[in-house]
N, C-alpha and C positions, 0 to 999 in steps of 0.2 A: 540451408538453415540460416534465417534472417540471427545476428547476435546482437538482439535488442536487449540493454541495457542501461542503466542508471547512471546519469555522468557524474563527475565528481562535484562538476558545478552547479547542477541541480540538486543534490544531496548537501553540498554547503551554502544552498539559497536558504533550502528548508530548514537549515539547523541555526543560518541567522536571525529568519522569520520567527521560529520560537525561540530563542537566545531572548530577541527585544520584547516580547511580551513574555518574560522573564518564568520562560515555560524548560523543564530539561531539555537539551538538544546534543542528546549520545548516539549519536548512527554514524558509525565507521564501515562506507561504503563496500568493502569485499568482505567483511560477515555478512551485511544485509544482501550483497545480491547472493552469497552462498544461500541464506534462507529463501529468498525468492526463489532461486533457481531450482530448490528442493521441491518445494510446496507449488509452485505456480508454473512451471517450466513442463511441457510436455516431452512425450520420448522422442520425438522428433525437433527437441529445442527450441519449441515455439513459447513465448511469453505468452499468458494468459493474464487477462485481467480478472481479480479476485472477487469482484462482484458481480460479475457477469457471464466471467469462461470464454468470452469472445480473444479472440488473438490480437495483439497490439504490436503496431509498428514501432520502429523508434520515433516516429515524428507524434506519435500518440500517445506515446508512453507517460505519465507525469506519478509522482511519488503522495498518494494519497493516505490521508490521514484518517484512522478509523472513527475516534473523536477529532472532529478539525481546530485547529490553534487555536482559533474564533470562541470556542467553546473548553479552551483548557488542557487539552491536549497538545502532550508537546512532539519534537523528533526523537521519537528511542523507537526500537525495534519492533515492541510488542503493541505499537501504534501506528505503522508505514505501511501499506503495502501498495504492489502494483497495480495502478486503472489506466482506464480507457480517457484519454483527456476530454471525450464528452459526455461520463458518467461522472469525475470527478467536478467537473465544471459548473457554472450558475444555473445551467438544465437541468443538473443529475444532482449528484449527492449534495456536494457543496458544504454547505454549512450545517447538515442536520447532523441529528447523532443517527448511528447505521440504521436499525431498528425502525425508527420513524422512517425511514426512505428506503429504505431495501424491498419489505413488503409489500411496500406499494410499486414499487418498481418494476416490477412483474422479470426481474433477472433471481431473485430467489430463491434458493430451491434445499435443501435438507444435503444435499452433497457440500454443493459450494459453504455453507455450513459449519459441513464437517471438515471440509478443508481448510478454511478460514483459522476454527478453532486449534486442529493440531497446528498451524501455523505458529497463531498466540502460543500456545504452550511451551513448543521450541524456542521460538525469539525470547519470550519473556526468559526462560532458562538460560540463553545466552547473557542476555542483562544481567542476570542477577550474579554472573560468574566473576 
């Protein structure tokens, strides 16, 4: 079992990148990988990435934004989750909102979805505590 992971430095990159465009930036690293590891982590403790369901190493791991900063979205919980560094990247999502890129993406699909959603549900309930 690969223990791919969110470093702390990468999680305080993204929270100064929305800090300066004076976006909220509340993500304390072992709640959020607890949620990740709920929602996104297989029985056999592989990370999955939440747009896709493909398995991500650490060297591919990067903390994506569901609205990206670019467009308003800041670092809080009910806004991060785990991608593939070349779904989140200038190929893949990047800067759209999910919606306009997911569909067309052809990674898709009414599970991933519903995975997605109870995800949001729980983070955001974290947030809000």
């Amino acid at each position: 079992m690969e223990n791919t992971m969110f470093t702390y430095d990468s999680i305080y990159g993204q929270k100064e990148r929305a800090s300066k465009n004076g976006l909220i930036a509340i993500l304390d690293r072992d709640i959020f990988c607890g949620l990740v590891d709920k929602h996104f982590r297989d029985k056999n403790g592989i990370l999955h990435c939440a747009y896709s369901n493909l398995p991500i190493s650490q060297d591919k791991l990067e903390l994506e934004h569901i609205i990206p900063i670019s467009l308003g979205g800041g670092t809080v919980y009910f806004n991060c989750v785990p991608s593939l560094s070349e779904i989140n990247g200038r190929n893949g999502k990047y800067n759209y909102y999910l919606f306009d890129w997911w569909e067309k993406s052809g990674y898709y699909s009414e599970e991933l979805l519903e995975r997605l959603v109870n995800y949001l549900f729980e983070a955001y309930n974290v947030m809000i505590k």
